[in-house]
N, C-alpha and C positions, 0 to 999 in steps of 0.2 A: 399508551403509545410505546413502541419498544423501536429502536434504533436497527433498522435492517442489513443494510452494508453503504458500500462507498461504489459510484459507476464511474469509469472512465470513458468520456467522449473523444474516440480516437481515429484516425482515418485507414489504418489495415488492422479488424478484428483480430483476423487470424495470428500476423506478425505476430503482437500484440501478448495472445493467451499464450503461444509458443514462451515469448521472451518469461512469461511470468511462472510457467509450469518447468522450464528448467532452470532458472535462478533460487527457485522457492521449495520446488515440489509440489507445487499445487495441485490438486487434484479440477479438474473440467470434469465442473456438476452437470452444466446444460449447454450446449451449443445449437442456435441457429441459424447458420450461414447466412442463408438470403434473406435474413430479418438486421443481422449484423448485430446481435448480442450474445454473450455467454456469460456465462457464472464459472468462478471459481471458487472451491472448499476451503477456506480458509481457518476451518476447524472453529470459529465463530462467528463473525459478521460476512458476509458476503463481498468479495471483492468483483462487480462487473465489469465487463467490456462492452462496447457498444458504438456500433458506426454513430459518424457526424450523421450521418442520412437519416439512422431513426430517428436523435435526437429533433433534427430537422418534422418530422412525419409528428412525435409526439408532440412537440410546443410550436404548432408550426403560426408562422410569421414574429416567432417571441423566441425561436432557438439560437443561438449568434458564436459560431467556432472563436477563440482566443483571435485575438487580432495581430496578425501579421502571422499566423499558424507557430505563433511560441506558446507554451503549455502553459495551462490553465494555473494559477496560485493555490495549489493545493498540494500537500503531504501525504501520501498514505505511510504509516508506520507499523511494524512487525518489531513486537517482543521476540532476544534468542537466547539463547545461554550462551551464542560463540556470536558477538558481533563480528569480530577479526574474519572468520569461518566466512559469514552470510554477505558482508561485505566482499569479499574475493571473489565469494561465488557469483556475484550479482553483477560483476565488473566482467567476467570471466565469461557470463552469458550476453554479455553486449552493453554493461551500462556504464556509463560515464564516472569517475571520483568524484566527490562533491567537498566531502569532509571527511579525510584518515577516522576510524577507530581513536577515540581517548576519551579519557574519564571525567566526567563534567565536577562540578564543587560540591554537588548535590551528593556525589559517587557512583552513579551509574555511568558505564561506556556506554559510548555512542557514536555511529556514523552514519555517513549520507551519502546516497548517490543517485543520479537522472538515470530513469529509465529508457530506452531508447524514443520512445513516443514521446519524452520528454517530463513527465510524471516521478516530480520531487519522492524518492522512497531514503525513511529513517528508519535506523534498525536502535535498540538500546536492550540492554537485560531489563530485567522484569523487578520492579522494584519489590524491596523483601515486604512477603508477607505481615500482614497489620499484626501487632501483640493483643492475642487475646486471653492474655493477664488481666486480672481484674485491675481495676485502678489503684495506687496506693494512696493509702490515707495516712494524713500526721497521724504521728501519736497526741494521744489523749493524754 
């Protein structure tokens, strides 16, 4: 099994792939208007869009919108080399502050902010690549 991408259940697709292709750059892999989903390039997992409608047509009598239309408990997160950068930009294309840019105890920056649909996004740098140094041995 291989992990595909992450779908957002939203009520204007379109808004929606706008807000995401100028806060991000993303590239719109596939768009279906009157189906009400699209894909975006994410350059690895797939990030969708998708009316409450399909949702509803796919699982239907088992589909259920967030209650009280507040946004669903979930994160999507984006590795950057400029949190500061993608953070600004992300505000800048319509999104809310959630958490300034700073640097966790671990050592990577990080911040957060709501999407306008309301979709929790985290950005952080990319933690350093694993050492692949052989292991060290006591001496003998």
């Amino acid at each position: 099994m291989q992990f595909f991408g992450t779908v957002l259940y939203v009520d204007e697709v379109s808004a929606v792939v706008d807000f995401y292709r100028r806060a991000f750059g993303l590239e719109l892999r596939f768009f279906d208007e009157p189906l009400g989903f699209a894909e975006l390039d994410t350059g690895g997992s797939t990030l969708a869009i998708a009316a409450h409608s399909l949702g509803e047509m796919l699982m239907p009598g088992r589909y259920s919108r967030p209650a009280g239309g507040r946004p669903a408990g979930v994160e999507i997160a984006f590795f950057t080399g400029d949190v500061a950068a993608s953070f600004a930009a992300a505000i800048a294309a319509g999104a809310e502050p959630i958490a300034a840019p700073r640097r966790m105890p671990w050592g990577l920056e990080v911040a957060y902010v709501r999407a306008p649909e309301g979709t929790l996004i985290g950005f952080s740098e990319p933690p350093p690549a694993p050492s692949t140094a052989p292991p060290m041995r006591p001496p003998q």
